[in-house]
N, C-alpha and C positions, 0 to 999 in steps of 0.2 A: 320479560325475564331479566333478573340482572346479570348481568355480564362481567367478570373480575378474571384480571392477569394473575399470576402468582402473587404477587408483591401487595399488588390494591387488595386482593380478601385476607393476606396476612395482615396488612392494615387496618381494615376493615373487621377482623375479631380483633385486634387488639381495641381499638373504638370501642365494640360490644363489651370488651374484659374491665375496660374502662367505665362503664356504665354501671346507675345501680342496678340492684339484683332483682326490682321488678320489671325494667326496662330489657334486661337480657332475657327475662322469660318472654319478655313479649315481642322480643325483635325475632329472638329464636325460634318461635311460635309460627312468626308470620315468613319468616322468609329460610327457614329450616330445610325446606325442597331444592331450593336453591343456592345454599351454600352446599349441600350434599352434591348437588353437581358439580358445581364448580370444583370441589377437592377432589371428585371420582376424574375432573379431566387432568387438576394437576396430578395425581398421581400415574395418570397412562402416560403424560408427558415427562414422569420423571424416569417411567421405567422405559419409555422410547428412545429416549437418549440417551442414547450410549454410545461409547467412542466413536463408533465408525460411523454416527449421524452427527458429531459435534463436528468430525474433522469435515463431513462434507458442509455442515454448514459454514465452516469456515472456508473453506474452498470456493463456494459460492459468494463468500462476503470479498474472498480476493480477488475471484473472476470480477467481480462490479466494480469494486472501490481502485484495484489495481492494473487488470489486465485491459478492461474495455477502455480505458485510456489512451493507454499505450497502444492497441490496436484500431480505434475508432477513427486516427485519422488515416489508414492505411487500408479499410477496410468497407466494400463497396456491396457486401452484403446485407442483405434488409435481412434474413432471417436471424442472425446474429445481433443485431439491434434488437429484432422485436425480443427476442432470449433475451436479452439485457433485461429491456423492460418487467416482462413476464418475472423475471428472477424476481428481481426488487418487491414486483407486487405481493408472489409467492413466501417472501420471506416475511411481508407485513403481515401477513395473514393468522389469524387465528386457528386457522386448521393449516399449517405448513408442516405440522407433524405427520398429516394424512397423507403430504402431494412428495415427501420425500424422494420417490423414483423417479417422480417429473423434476424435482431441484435437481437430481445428480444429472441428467439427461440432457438438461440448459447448462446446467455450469461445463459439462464435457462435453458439451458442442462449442462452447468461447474458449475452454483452452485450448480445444484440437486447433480450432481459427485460429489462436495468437502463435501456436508452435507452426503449422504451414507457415504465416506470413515471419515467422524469424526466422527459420532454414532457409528457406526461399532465398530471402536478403543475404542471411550468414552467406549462402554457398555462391552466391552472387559475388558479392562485396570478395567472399575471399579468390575466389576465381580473375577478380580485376585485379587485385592488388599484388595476385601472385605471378602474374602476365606482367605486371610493370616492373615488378623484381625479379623475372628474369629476365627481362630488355635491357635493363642497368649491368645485368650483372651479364652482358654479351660483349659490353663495350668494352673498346681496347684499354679506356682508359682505367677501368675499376679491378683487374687486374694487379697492377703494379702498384695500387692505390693498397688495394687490401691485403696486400705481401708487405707494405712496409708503415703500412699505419692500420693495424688491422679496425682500431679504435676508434678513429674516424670513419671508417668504411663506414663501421658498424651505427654512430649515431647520423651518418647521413642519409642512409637506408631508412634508421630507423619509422620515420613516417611511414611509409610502407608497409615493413613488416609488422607491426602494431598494429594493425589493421584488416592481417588476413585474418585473424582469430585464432583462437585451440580448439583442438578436440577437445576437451575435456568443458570448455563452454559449449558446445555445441550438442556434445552428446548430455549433459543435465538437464538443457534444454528438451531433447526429444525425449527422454524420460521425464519430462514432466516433474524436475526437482527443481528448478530454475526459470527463472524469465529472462533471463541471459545478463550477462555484462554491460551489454548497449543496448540501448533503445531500439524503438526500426524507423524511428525517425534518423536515430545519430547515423544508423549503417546505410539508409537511403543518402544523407547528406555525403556519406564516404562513398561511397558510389560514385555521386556527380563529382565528385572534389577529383577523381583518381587519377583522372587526364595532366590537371593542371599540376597535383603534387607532385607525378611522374617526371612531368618537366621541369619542376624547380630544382630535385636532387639531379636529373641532366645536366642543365645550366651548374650546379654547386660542384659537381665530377668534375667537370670541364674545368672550372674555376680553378680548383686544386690541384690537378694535373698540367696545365700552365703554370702554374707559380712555383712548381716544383721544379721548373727549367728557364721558366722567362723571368726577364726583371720589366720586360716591357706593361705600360697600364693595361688594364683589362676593361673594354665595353660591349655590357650587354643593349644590344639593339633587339627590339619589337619588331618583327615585319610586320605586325599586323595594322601595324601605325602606317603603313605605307597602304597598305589595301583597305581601307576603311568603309569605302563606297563600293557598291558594286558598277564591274568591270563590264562593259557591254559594245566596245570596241576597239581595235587595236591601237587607235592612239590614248585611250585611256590606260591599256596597260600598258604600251610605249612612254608614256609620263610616269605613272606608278614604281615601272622599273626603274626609270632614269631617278626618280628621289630617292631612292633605296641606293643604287650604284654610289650616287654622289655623296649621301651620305655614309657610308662604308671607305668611300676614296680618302671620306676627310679623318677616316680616324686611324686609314692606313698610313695616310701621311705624315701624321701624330708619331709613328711606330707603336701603336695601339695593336692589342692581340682583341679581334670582336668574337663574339660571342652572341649566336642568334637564336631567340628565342621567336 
């Protein structure tokens, strides 16, 4: 039997239209059973399609091309992979008009997957980041900082607060209008990051809240430069501490204001 897309038996009579006139009786002759099918399918396919099967097929062409992306490296489920697959195949298919309830059924199994794993993150990520501003915002020095420079307060913060999210991201997401702002690669990477950013705007307070009183230099010292190896007896950290001490003595003696990160 011959087999034609839409497009190929549109081409395909115009071929025949193009032909002479004993050639179209005879093509029409011999293969007339079969262009009658073929139009009897495009036509169930034209009246199947209707809105609410085009928008899932798009939905499905987003879940593949968009979402399994952004979730594949995050996600340690096999049945969600195999749905990937399964979708792709489902959509190459010639009878995808028939399996429609299975395409909605794969495609809303991968976004329910990619909204878990971005709340998940979002509530995460925001939960760290708002635990580090209000650490900052307990210290004596951010206070006096934000009474008289409220504008700085505000762009030294800013790392931070950038980072807990909105509601208004967060809830498109659980509604299913959005894939969010950030990635869950970028909100995994803010996660790890949250420690060390927390300590940089520390160290940046400190900074500015000395210079608003000292004229003396400012150094920041690493302790971790002193602990490098691990510590397994007490003359080991009897020497650890002495390199530390000593260098702190020498920047006291400088009249240096240190600074320990």
């Amino acid at each position: 039997m011959l087999l034609y897309g839409n497009a190929q038996a549109e081409q395909h009579l115009l071929g025949i239209q193009a032909s002479a006139s004993d050639d179209r009786v005879r093509i029409l002759r011999e293969n007339g059973p079969q262009f009658a099918e073929v139009w009897d399918k495009v036509r169930n396919l034209r009246e199947s399609l209707d809105s609410k099967a085009i928008a899932l097929l798009r939905n499905s062409r987003t879940a593949i091309d968009q979402v399994w992306p952004r979730l594949s490296p995050h996600s340690s489920s096999p049945e969600i992979a195999k749905s990937v697959d399964e979708l792709r195949v489902l959509l190459a298919s010639d009878q995808f008009i028939d399996r429609l309830d299975e395409i909605a059924r794969r495609t809303g199994g991968v976004f329910e997957a990619y909204k878990k794993a971005y709340l998940d993150l979002f509530d995460r990520r925001g939960r760290d980041f708002q635990s580090a501003i209000e650490e900052i915002r307990n210290h004596v020095e951010w206070g006096p900082l934000e009474t008289s420079k409220p504008e700085a307060a505000a762009t030294l913060i800013a790392p931070l607060t950038t980072r807990v999210g909105t509601d208004e991201d967060r809830n498109a997401v659980a509604r299913g209008e959005s894939l969010g702002k950030a990635s869950l690669t970028e909100m995994d990477s803010d996660i790890c990051a949250a420690g060390g950013l927390k300590s940089s705007v520390l160290v940046r307070l400190q900074e500015l809240s000395i210079r608003a009183d000292e004229k003396a230099p400012i150094r920041r010292v690493r302790v971790s430069q002193f602990f490098s190896k691990p510590i397994q007896t007490q003359a080991e950290l009897d020497n650890a501490l002495k390199l530390l001490s000593d260098s702190l003595q020498k920047y006291i003696d400088e009249g240096a204001v240190i600074i320990l990160e």
